[in-house]
C-alpha positions in Angstrom: 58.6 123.8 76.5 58.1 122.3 79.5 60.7 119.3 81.0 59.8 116.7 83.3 62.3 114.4 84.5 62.5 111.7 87.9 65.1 111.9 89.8 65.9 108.5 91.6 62.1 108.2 93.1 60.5 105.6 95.4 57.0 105.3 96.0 55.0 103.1 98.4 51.6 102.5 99.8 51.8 101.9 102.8 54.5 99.4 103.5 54.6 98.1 100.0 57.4 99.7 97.7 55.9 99.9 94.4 58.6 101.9 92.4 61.7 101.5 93.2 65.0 104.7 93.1 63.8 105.3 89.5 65.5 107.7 87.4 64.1 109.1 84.1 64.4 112.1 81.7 61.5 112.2 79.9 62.1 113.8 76.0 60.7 116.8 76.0 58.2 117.6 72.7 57.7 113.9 72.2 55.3 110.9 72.9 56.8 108.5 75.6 54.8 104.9 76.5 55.2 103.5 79.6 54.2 99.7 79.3 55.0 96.4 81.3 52.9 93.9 82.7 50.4 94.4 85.6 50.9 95.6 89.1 54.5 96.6 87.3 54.2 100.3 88.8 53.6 102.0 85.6 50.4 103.9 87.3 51.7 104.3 90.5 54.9 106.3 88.4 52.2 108.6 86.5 50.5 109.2 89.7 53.8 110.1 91.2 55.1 112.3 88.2 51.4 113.9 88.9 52.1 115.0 92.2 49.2 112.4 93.7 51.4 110.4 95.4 54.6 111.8 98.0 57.8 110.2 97.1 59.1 107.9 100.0 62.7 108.9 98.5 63.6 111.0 95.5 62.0 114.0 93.5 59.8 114.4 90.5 61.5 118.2 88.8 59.1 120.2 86.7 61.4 122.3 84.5 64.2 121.9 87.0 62.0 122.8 90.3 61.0 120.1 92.7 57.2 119.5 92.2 56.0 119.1 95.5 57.0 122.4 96.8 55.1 124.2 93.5 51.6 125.7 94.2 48.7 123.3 92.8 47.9 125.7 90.2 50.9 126.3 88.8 51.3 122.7 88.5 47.9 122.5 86.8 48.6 125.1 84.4 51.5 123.3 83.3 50.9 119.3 83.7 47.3 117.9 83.1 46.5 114.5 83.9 44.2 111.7 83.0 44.4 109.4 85.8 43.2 105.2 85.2 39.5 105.4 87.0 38.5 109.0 87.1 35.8 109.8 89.3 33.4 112.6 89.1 30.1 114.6 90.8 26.8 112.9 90.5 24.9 114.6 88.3 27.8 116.4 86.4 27.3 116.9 82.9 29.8 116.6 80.2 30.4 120.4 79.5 30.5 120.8 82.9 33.2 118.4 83.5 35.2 119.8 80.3 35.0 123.2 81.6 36.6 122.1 85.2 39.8 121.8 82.8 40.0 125.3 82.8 39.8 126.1 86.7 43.7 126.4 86.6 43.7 129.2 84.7 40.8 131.0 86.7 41.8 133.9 89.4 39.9 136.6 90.8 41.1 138.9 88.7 41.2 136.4 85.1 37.1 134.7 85.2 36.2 133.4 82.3 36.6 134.3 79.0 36.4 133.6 75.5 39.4 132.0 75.5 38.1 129.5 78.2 34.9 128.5 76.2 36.9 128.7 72.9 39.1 125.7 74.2 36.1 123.9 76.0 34.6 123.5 72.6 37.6 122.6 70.5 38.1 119.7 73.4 34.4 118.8 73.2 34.6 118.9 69.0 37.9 116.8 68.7 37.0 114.0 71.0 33.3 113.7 69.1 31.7 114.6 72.6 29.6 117.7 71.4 26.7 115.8 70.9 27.1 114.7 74.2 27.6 118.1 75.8 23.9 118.2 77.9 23.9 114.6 78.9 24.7 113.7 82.9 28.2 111.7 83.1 26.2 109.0 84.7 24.0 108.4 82.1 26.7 107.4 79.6 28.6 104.6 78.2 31.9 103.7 79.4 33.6 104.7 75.9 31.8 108.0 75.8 32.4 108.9 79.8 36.3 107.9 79.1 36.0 110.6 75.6 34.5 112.9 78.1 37.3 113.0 80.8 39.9 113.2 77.9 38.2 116.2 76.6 38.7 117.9 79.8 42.2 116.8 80.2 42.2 118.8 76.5 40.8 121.6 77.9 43.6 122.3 80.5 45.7 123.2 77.7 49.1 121.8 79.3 52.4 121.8 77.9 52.8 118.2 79.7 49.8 115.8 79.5 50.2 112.6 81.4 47.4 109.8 80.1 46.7 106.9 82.4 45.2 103.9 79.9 43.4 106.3 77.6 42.2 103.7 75.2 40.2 102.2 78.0 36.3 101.0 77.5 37.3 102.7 73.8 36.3 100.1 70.4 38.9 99.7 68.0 37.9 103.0 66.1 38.1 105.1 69.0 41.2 104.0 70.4 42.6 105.1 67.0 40.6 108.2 66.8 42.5 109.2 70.1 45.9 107.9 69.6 45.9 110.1 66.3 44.7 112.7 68.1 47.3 113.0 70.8 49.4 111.9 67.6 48.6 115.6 66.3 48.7 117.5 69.7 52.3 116.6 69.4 53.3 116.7 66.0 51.6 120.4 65.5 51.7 121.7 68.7 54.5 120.4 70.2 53.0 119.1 73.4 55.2 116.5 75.7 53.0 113.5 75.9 53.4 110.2 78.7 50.7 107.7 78.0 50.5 104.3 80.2 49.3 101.5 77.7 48.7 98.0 77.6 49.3 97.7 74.1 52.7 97.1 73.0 51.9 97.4 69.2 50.0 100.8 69.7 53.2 102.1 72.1 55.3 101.3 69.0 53.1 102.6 66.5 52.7 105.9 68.6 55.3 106.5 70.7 58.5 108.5 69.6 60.3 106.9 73.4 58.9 103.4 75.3 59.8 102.8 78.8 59.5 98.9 80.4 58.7 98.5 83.5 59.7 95.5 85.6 59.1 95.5 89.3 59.3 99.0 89.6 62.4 99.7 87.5 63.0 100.2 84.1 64.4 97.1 82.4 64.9 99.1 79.6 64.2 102.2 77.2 64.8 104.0 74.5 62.6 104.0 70.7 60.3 101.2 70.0 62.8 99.3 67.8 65.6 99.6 70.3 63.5 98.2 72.9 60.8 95.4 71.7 62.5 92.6 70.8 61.2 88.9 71.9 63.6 88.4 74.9 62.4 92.0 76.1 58.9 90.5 76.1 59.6 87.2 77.5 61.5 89.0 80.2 58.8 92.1 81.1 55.6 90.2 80.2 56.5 86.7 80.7 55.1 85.5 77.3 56.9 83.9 74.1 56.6 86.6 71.2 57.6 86.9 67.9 58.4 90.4 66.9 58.2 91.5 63.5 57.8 94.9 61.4 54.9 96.4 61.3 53.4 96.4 58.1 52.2 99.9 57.9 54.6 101.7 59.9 57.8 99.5 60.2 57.3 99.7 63.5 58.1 96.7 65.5 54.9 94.2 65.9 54.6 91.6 68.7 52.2 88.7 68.2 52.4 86.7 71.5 52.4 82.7 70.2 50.1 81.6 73.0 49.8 77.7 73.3 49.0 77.3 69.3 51.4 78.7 68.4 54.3 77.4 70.3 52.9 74.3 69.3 53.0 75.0 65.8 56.7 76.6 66.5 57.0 72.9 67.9 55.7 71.0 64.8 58.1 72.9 62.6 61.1 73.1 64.4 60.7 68.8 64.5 60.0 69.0 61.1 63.1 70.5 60.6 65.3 68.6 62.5 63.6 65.6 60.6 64.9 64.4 57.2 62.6 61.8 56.8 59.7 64.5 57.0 60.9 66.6 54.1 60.9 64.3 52.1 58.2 64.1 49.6 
């Protein structure tokens, strides 16, 4: 299996420190969630793990060996990447874009094989893009162009797949469709998983290991029900939660009380408090 792990790492652009001597040991064979509020770093950490971004201080280790000094390929064959706003050739249709996920594995003396078209269609099949396998990137929706890119992220066949905001321009069904998905890529194949998400309740529902960002350090980690609690929320996200179990999985739930319902919280705290009121 492969093991990736940040060893106290700063990252900047330009003048502005984004993460901040970060340290983390990422479990290997396991779905970890990176989540915290906006502008937190959590993207600028992928795209460092990823090798897109040069450390100001510290080192990303790819099974024990420093990435930056590894040769892009080797990198590629182990650690795929879906990064937040992909970008791609005009005119570039889906196949073509799913097949680029096996260029790592390409040499001049390995072309392509059966093997390569055997996993391009297995990525197009299990992110429903098949029927979309002719059609120009340009000319699709946001949901199916994001299904696309994940498909070719598939296709690399990594032992390490790093997944900026997957669920993103996804409905409700597909966001589902593709959490269970990366669900079974790790449960059957083993496959260490990092996903960024802004959903708390999907990182605990998925996620074996959640990481909060604040500021561009973790405030805290560890499984979902060591880390959400309401304070951990109030503190990362700057919102009043109450967290609850999940009623399917167990998992813990956060449902953010917004203005209603602190005011409710309000009314019945006073309510409470109030003798009179109880009375009938």
């Amino acid at each position: 299996m492969t093991d990736l792990r940040v060893d106290c790492l700063s990252l900047a652009y330009d003048d502005d420190l984004v993460v901040r001597e970060l340290s983390l040991e990422l479990p290997t064979g396991a779905i970890t969630a990176i989540v915290g509020a906006n502008a937190c770093g959590k993207s600028t950490l992928l795209r460092g793990m990823a090798r897109l971004l040069k450390p100001r201080a510290g080192a990303v280790l790819l099974d024990g060996q420093e990435i930056a000094r590894l040769p892009t390929k080797a990198v590629a064959r182990r650690l795929g990447l879906l990064p937040q706003a992909p970008v791609a050739p005009e005119g570039l249709t889906v196949e073509d874009l799913v097949a680029r996920g096996r260029y790592p594995h390409q040499s001049f003396l390995r072309q392509w094989s059966r093997e390569d078209q055997a996993q391009v269609e297995w990525a197009l099949a299990v992110t429903s893009s098949t029927p979309l396998r002719a059609r120009p990137l340009d000319e699709l929706s946001g949901g199916q162009r994001q299904r696309a890119w994940i498909a070719m992220a598939l296709a690399q066949d990594t032992g390490v797949l790093l997944l900026d905001e997957p669920t993103t321009y996804l409905d409700l069904a597909h966001q589902v469709e593709v959490l269970d998905l990366l669900d079974e890529l790790n449960e059957q194949q083993g496959r260490t998983i990092v996903i960024v998400l802004h959903d708390l309740n999907q990182a605990c529902r998925y996620a074996h290991h959640v990481v909060a960002l604040h500021d561009g350090q973790i405030h805290a980690q560890g499984t979902p029900e060591e880390v959400v609690d309401a304070a951990m929320v109030h503190a990362v996200f700057h919102t009043h939660a109450e967290v609850v179990p999940d009623p399917v999985t167990g998992a813990p739930l956060c449902v953010p009380l917004g203005r209603r319902g602190r005011r409710r919280d309000s009314e019945l705290s006073a309510t409470a408090s109030d003798p009179a009121a109880q009375q009938p």
